[in-house]
Backbone as JSON Lines, residues from 0, in Angstrom:
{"i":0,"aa":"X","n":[0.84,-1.17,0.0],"ca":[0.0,0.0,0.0],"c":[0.89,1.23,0.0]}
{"i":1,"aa":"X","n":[0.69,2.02,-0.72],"ca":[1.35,3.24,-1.09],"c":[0.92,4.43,-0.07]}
{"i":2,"aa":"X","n":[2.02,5.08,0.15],"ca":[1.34,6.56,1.38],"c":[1.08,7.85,0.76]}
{"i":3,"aa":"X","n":[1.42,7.48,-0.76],"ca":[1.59,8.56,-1.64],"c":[2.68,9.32,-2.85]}
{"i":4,"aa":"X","n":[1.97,10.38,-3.48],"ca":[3.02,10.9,-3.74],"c":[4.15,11.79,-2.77]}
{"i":5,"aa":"X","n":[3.73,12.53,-1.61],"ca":[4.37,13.6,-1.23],"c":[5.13,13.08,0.13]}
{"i":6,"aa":"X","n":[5.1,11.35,0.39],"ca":[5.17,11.21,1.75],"c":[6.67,10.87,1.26]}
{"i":7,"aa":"X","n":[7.58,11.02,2.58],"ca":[9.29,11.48,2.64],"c":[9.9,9.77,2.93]}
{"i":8,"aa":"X","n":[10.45,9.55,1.99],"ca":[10.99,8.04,2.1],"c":[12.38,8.13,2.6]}
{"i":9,"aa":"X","n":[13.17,9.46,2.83],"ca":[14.49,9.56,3.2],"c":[14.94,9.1,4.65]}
{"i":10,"aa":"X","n":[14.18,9.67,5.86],"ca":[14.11,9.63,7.33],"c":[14.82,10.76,7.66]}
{"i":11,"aa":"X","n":[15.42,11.4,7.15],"ca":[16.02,12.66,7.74],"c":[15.57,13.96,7.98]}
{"i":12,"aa":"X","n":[15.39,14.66,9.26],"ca":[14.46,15.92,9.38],"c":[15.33,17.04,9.43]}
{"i":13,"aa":"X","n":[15.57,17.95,8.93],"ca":[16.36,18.81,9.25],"c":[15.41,20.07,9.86]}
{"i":14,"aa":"X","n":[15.37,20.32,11.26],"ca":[15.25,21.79,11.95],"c":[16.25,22.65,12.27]}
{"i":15,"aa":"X","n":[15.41,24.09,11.58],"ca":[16.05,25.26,11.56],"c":[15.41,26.2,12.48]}
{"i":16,"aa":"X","n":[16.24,26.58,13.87],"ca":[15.3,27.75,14.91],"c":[15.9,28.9,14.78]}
{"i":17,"aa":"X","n":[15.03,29.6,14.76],"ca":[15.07,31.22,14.5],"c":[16.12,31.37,15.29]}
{"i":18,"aa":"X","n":[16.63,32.9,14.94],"ca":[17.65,33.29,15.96],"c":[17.06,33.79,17.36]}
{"i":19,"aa":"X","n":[16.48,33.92,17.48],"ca":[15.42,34.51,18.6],"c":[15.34,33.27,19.98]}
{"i":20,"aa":"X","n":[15.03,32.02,19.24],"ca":[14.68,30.81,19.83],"c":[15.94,30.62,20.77]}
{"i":21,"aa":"X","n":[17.04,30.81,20.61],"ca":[18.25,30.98,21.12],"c":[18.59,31.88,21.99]}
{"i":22,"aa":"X","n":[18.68,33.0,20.88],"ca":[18.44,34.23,22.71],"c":[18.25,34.66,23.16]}
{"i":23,"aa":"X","n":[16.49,34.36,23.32],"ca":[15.61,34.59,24.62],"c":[16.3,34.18,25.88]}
{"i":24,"aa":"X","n":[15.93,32.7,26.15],"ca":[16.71,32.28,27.2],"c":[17.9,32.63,27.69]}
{"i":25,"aa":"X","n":[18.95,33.11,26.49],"ca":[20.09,33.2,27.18],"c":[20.22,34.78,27.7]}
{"i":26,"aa":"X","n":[19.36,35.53,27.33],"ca":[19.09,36.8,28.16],"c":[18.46,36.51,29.18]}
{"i":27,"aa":"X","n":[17.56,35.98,29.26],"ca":[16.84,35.82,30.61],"c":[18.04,34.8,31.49]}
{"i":28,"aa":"X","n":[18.61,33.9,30.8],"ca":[19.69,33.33,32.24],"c":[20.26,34.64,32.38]}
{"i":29,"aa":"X","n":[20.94,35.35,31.72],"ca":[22.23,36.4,31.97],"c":[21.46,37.44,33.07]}
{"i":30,"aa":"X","n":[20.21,38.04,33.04],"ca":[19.56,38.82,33.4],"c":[19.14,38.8,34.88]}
{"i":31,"aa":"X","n":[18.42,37.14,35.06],"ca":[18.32,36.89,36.13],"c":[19.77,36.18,36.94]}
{"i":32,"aa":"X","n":[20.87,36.11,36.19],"ca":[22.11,35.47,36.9],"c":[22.54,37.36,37.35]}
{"i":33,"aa":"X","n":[22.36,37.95,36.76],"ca":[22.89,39.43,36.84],"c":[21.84,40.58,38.32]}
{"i":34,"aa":"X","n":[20.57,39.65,38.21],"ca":[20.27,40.13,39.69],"c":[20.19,39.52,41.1]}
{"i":35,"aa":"X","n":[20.75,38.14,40.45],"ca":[21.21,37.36,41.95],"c":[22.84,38.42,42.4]}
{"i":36,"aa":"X","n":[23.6,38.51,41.63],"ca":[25.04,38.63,41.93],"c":[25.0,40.23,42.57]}
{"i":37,"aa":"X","n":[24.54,41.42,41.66],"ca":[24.58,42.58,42.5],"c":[23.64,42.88,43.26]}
{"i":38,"aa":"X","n":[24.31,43.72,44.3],"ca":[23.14,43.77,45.81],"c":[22.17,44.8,45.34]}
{"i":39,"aa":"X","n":[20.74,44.69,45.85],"ca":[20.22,45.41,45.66],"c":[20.26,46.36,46.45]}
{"i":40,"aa":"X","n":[20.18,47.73,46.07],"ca":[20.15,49.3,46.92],"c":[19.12,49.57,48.24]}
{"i":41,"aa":"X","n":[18.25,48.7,47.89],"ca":[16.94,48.71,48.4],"c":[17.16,48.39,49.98]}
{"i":42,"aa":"X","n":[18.43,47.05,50.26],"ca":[18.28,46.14,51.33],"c":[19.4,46.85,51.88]}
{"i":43,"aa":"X","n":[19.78,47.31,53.57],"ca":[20.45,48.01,54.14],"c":[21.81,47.6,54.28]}
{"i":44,"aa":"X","n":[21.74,46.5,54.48],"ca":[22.78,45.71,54.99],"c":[23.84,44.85,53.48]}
{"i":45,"aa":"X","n":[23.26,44.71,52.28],"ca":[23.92,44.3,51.68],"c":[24.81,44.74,50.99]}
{"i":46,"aa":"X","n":[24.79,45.99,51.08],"ca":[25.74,46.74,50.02],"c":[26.99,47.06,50.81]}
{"i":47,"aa":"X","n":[26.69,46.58,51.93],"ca":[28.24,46.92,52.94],"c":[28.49,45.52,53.54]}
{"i":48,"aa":"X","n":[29.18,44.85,52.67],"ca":[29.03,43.25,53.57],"c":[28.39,42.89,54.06]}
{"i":49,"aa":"X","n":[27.04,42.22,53.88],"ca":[26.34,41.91,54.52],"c":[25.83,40.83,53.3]}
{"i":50,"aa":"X","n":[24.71,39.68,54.11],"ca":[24.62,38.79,53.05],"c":[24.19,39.06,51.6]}
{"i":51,"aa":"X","n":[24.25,38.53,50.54],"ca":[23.98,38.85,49.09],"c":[22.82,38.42,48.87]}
{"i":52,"aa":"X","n":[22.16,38.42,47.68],"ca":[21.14,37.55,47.47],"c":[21.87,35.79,46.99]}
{"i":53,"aa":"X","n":[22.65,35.97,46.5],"ca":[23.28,34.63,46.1],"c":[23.42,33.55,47.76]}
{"i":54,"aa":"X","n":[24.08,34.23,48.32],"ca":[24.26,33.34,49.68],"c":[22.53,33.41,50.28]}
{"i":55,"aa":"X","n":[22.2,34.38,50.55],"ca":[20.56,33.75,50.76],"c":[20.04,33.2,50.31]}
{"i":56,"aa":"X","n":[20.12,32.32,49.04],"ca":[19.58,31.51,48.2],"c":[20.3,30.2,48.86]}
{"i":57,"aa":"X","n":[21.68,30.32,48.82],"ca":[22.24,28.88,49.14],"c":[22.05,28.45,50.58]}
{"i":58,"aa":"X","n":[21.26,29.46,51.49],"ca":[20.73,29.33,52.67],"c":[19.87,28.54,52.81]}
{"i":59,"aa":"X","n":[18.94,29.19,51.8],"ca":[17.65,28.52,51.91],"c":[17.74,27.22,51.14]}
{"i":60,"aa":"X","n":[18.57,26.67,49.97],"ca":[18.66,25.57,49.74],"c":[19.27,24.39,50.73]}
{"i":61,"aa":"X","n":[20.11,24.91,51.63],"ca":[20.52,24.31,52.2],"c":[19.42,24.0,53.22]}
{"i":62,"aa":"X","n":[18.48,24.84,54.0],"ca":[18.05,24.33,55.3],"c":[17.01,23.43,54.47]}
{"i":63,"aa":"X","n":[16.64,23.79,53.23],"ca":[15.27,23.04,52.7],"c":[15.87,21.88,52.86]}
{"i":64,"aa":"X","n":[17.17,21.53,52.47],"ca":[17.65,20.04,52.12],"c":[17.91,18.92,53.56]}
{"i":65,"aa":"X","n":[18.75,20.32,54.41],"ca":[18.43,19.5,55.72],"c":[17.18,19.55,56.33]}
{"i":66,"aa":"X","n":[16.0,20.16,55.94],"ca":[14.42,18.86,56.69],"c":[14.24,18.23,55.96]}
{"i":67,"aa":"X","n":[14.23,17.91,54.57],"ca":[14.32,16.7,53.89],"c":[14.99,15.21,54.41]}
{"i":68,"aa":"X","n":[16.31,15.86,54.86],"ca":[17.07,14.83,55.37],"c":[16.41,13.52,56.46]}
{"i":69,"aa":"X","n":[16.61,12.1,56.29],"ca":[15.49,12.0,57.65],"c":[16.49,11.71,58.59]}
């Protein structure tokens, strides 16, 4: 039984993604990697040694992991 004239007997697909498809994401990693790292103005204590947002993050990953722990 035949599938046709137009059906692809090769198996090979070739995809092509926009340039866009690419660097969306990699702005949004850079963007949001770019407001973990500088302190925000806002918070009193961080702009003079005091914790970052990066180490408050690895805070909170950490205690989440130790109540997980049994």
């Amino acid at each position: 039984m035949s599938a046709g004239p137009n059906a692809r007997t090769s198996g090979t697909v070739q995809t092509r993604l926009p340039w866009w498809a690419l660097v969306i994401p990699v702005v949004a990693f850079a963007s949001l990697l770019a407001l973990l790292t500088v302190p925000a103005s806002a918070e009193p204590g961080s702009a003079h040694g005091g914790p970052g947002a990066v180490s408050r993050v690895v805070e909170f990953v950490q205690t989440a992991l130790a109540r997980q722990a049994p």
